[in-house]
C-alpha positions in Angstrom: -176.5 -163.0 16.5 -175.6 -165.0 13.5 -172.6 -164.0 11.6 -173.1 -162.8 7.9 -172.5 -165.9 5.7 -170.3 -166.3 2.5 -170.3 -168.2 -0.5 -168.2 -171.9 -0.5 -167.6 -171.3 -4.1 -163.9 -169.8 -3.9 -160.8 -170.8 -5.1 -158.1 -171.1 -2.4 -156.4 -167.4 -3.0 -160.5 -165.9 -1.9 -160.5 -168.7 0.7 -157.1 -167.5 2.4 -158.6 -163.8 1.9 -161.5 -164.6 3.7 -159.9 -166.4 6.5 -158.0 -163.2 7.0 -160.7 -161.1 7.2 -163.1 -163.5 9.6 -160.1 -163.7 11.9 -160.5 -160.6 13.1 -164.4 -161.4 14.1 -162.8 -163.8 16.4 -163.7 -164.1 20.0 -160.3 -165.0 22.2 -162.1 -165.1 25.2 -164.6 -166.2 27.9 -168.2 -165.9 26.7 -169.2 -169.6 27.2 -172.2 -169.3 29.4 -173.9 -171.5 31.1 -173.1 -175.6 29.5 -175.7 -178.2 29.7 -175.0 -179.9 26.4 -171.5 -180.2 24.8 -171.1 -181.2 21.2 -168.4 -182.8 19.4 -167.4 -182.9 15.7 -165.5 -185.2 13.4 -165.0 -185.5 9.2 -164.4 -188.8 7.2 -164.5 -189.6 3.4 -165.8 -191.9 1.2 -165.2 -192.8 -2.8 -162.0 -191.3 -2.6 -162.9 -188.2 -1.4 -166.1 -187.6 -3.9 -168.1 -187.3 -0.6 -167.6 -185.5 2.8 -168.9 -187.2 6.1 -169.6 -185.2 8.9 -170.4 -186.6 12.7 -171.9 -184.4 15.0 -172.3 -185.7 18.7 -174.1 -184.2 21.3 -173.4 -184.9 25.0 -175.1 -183.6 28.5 -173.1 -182.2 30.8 -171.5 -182.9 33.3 -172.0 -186.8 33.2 -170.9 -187.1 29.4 -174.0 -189.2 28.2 -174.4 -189.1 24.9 -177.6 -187.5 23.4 -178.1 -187.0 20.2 -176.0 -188.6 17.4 -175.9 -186.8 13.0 -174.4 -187.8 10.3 -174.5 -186.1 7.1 -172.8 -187.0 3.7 -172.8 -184.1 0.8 -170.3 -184.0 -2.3 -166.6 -182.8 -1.8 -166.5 -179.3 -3.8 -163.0 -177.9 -2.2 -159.6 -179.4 -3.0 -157.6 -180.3 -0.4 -155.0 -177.8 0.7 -153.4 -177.2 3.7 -154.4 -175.1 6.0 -157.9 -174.3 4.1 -159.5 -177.9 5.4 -162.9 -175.9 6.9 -163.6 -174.9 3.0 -164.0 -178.6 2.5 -165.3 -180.0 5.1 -167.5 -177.4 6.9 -170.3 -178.1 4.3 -171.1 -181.2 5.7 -170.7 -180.5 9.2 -173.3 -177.6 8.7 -175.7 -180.2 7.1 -175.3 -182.8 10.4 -175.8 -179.5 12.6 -178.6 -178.6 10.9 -180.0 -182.6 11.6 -179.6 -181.9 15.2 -182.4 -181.5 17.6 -180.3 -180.9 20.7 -177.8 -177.8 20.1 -174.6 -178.3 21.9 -173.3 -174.8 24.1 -170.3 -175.6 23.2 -168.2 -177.6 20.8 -165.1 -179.1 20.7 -163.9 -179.6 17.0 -161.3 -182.3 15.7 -158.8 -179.6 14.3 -157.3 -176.3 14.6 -158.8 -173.8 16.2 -156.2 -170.2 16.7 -153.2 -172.9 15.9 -153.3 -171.9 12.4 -151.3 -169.8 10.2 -153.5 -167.3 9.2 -155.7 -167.8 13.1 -158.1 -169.1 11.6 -158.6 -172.9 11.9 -161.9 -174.9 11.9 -162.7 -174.6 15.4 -163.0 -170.9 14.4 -164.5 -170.8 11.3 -167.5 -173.0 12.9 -167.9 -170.8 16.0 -168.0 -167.6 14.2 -170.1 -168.9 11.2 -172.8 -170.3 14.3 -171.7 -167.4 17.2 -170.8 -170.7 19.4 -168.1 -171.2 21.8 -165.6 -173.4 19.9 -162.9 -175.3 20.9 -159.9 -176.4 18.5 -158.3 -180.1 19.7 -156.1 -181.2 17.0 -153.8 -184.5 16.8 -151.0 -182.7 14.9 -149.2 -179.4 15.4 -150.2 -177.0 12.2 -148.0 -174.5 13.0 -146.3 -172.9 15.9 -143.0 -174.0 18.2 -143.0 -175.4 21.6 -140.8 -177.1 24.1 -141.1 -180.8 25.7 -144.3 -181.4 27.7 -143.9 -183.7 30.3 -144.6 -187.0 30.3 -147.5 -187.1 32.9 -151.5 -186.6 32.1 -152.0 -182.9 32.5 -148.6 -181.4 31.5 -149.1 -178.5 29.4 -146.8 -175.7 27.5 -147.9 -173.1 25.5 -147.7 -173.0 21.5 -146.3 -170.0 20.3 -146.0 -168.7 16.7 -144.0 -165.1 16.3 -143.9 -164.4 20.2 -147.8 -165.0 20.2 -149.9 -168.1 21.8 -151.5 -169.2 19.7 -153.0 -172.5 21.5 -151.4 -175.2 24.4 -149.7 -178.6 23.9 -151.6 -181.1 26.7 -150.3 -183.9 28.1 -153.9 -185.3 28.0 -153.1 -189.4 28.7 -149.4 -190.1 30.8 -146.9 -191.9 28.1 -149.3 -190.7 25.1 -148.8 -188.2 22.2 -149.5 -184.6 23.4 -152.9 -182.6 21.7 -152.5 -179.0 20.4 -155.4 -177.6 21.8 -156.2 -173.8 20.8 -159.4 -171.5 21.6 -161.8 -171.2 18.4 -164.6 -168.3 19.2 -165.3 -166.9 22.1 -163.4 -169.1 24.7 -160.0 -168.1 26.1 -156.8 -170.0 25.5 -156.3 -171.2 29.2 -160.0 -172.0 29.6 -160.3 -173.8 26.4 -157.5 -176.0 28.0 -159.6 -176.7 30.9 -162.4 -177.8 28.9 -160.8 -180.4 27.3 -159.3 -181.5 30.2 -162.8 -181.6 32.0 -163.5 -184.0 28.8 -161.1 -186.8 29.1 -161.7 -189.8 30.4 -159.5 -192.6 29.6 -158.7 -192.3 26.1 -156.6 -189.4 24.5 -159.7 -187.7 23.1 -161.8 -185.6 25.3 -165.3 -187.6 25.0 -167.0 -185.9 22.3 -164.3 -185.9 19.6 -163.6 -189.3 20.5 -167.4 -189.9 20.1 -167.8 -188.2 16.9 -164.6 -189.3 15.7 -165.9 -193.1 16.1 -169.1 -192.0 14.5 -167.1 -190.6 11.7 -164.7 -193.2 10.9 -166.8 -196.2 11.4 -169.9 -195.7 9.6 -170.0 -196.4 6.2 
C-alpha cells in the first residue's frame, strides 16, 4: 500500500516537521522480497538551478544489464538547505519514475538514507512515499561519527549518531574514499550493506548509482 502523499509546497520549518513525522513510518528492516530488477537514482541541474534533473536506471538482476533508462527535467521550487535536499529534488525523480516501464524491487538512491539528522534522508523519503525497499549510498558523511575503515575493498565500521547506528562506512574500492551507506525503507542496516556490496564492480559506485549518476551528469 501506497503511503498517504503530502503537498511539496512548504517552507523548510513544515518540511523539517514532516520529515519528523514520516520517520517514524520508516521500515529499518528486511522486507525486500524477491529482486529481479534493481533501480538506481541520480539528480543534476541545469540554468543554475531553475530546473531539476532526475536519472532513473533500471537494471536486471543478478547480471547488472541495464534495462530501462528516464530522465525527467521539472522546475526547481525548493531552496536548497541542508539536510532537506528530497524537498527539491524528489519532484523530478517522481516524474522519471513515473516514465518507467520496468519498476525496480529495489533502489539504491545517491544520498542519505537513516544517515540524517532528523532519520530521514532521501533514500527514505522515496521508499516510504513508493512503499519500496530503499537504499541510502551517499559520497559524504551528513551526520554521524565513525572510526578509520581500513584501507582494503570491503572494510566496514558502523556510523553512529547519539549511541545509535544510523548507517555503515564501506570500504567499497581498496585505496578509495569510503561510502556512507544507511538503510532507507524497509531494508535493514547490515543487509543494506550487502546490497551495495553485491553492486560493485570496479568503480566506487555500486552499478546503478554509477549508471544513473552518468545519466544524470552527462545529459544535457
Amino acid at each position: 500500500m501506497v503511503s498517504p502523499r503530502h503537498d511539496w509546497n512548504l517552507s523548510p520549518a513544515d518540511a523539517r516537521t514532516l520529515q519528523a513525522d514520516w520517520a517514524q513510518r520508516v521500515l529499518v528492516r528486511d522486507e525486500v522480497g524477491d529482486v529481479n530488477r534493481i533501480g538506481g537514482v541520480d539528480v543534476g541541474f541545469e540554468q543554475s538551478g531553475s530546473v531539476t534533473r532526475a536519472a532513473l536506471v533500471v537494471l536486471s538482476w543478478p547480471d547488472l544489464q541495464v534495462m530501462e533508462r528516464q530522465l525527467a527535467r521539472v522546475p526547481t521550487t525548493f531552496p536548497y538547505v541542508p539536510g532537506l535536499l528530497s524537498f527539491r529534488e524528489m519532484p523530478a525523480i517522481l516524474a522519471a519514475w513515473e516514465q518507467l516501464q520496468h519498476k525496480p524491487d529495489l533502489l539504491l538512491c545517491d544520498g542519505q538514507g537513516t544517515a540524517h539528522p532528523r532519520r530521514f534522508g532521501i533514500a527514505c523519503h522515496l521508499g516510504v512515499w513508493l512503499d519500496l525497499p530503499t537504499i541510502g549510498v551517499a559520497k559524504k558523511r551528513l551526520v554521524g561519527r565513525h572510526e578509520d575503515v581500513g584501507n582494503d575493498k570491503g572494510s566496514a565500521v558502523p556510523l553512529l549518531d547519539k549511541n545509535e547506528r544510523i548507517g555503515t562506512v564501506v570500504r567499497s574500492r581498496t585505496g578509495v574514499n569510503p561510502l556512507y551507506v544507511s538503510a532507507g525503507h524497509r531494508i535493514s542496516q547490515d543487509t543494506a550493506v550487502e546490497w551495495v556490496m553485491a553492486c560493485l564492480t570496479r568503480y566506487r559506485l555500486p552499478e546503478p548509482t554509477r549508471q544513473a549518476h552518468r545519466l544524470a551528469s552527462l545529459e544535457k
